[in-house]
C-alpha positions as CSV (number, residue, x, y, z in Angstrom):
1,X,0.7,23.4,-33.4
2,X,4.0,22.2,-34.2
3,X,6.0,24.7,-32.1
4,X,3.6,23.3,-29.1
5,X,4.0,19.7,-30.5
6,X,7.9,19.9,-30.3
7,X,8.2,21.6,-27.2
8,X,5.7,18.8,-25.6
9,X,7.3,15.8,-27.3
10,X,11.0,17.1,-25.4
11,X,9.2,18.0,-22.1
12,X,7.4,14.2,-22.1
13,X,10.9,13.0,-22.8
14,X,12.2,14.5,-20.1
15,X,9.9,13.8,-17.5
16,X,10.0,10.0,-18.9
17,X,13.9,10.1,-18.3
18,X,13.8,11.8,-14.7
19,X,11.0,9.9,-13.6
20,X,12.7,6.9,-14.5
21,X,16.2,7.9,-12.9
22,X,14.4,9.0,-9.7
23,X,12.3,5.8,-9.5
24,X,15.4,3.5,-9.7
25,X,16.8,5.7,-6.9
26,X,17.4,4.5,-3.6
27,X,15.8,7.0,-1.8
28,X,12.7,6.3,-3.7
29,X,13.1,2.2,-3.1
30,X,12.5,3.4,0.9
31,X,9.2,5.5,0.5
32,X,5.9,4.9,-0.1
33,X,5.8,8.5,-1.4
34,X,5.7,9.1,-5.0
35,X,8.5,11.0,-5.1
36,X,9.5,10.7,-8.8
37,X,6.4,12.9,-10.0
38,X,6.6,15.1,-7.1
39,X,10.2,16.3,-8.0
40,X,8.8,16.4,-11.7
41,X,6.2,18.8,-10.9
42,X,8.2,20.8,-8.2
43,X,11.1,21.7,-10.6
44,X,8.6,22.2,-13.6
45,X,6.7,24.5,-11.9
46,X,9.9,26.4,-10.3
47,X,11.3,26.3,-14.3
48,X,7.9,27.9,-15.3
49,X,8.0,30.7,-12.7
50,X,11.8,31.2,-13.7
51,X,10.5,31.2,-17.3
52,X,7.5,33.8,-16.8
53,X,9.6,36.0,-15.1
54,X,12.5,36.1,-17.4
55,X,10.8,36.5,-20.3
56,X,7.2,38.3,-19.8
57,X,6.9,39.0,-16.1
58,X,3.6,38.9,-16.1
59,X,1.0,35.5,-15.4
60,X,-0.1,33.5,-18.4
61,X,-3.7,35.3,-19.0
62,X,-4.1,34.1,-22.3
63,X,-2.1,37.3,-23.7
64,X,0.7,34.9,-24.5
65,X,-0.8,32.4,-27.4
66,X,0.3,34.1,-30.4
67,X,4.1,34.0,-28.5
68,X,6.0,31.5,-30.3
69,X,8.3,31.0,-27.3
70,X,5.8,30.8,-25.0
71,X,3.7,28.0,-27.1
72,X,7.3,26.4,-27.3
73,X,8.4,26.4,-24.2
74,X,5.7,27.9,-21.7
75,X,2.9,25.6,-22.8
76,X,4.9,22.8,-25.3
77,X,7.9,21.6,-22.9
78,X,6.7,22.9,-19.1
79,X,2.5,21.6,-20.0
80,X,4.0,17.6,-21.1
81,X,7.0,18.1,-18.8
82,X,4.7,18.7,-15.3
83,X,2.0,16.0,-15.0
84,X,-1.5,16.5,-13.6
85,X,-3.1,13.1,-14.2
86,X,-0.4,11.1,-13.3
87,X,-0.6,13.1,-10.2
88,X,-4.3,12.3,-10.0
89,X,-3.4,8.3,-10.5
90,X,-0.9,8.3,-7.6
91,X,-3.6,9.2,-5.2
92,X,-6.0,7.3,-6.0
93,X,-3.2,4.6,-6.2
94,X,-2.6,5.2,-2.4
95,X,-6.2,5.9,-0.8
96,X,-7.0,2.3,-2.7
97,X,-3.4,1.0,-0.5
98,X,-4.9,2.4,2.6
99,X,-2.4,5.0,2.2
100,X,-4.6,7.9,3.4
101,X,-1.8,9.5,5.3
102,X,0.5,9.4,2.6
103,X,-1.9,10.6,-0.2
104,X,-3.0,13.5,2.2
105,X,0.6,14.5,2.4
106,X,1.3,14.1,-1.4
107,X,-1.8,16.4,-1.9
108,X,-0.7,19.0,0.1
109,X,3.2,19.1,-1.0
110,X,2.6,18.8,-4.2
111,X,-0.2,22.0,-4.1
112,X,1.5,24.0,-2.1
113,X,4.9,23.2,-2.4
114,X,5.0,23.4,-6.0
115,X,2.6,26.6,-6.3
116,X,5.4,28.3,-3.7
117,X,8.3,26.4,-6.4
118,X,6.2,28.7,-8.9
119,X,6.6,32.0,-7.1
120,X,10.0,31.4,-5.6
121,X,11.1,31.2,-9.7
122,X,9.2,33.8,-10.5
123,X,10.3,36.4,-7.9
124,X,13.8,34.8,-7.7
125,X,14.5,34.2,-11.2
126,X,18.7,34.4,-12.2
127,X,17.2,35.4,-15.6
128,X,15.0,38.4,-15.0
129,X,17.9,40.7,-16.5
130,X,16.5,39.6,-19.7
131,X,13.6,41.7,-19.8
């Protein structure tokens, strides 16, 4: 629990700190899109396809939870880093705006644009020599 507990408590950081710096971003000041969590879970999901693939090339089947790295980082940093719920809030957030269009399109990038982040880091990973 503590190996997961650390690994969590510097992935929440993390995403905290990058939400925050893409949030005061100009870019973001312009859209209606919530961009800061969709570039949180797009590179967490591309880090946890680079991670799989460097370092077990297989998909997390359960097989992994006795793996100390994995709890650390697979489950620990990439589980608090990427965020689900917040994801769920932001869509809610915009159908209740009369957003539909928006929250459609923020469904379906972040589902299919981060699942393809996933396999792009998987099959692409600059680590996989570390088998």
């Amino acid at each position: 629990m503590l190996i997961v507990g650390l690994g969590g408590a510097v992935g929440a950081i993390c995403r905290y700190f990058l939400g925050i710096f893409i949030t005061k971003s100009k870019l973001q000041q312009k859209l209606s899109f919530p961009l800061a969590m969709f570039v949180v879970n797009f590179s967490g999901s591309l880090g946890l396809g680079v991670f799989m693939r460097s370092y077990y090339h297989i998909g997390s089947n359960g097989v992994l939870y006795d793996n100390a790295l994995y709890l650390l980082v697979g489950i620990g940093f990439f589980g608090a880093f990427t965020t689900f719920s917040t994801f769920s809030l932001e869509v809610i957030t915009l159908i209740r705006e009369n957003k539909l269009s928006t929250a459609l399109l923020y469904i379906l990038c972040t589902i299919f644009v981060c699942v393809a982040a996933f396999f792009i880091g998987y099959i692409w990973s600059p680590f996989s020599v570390l088998r």
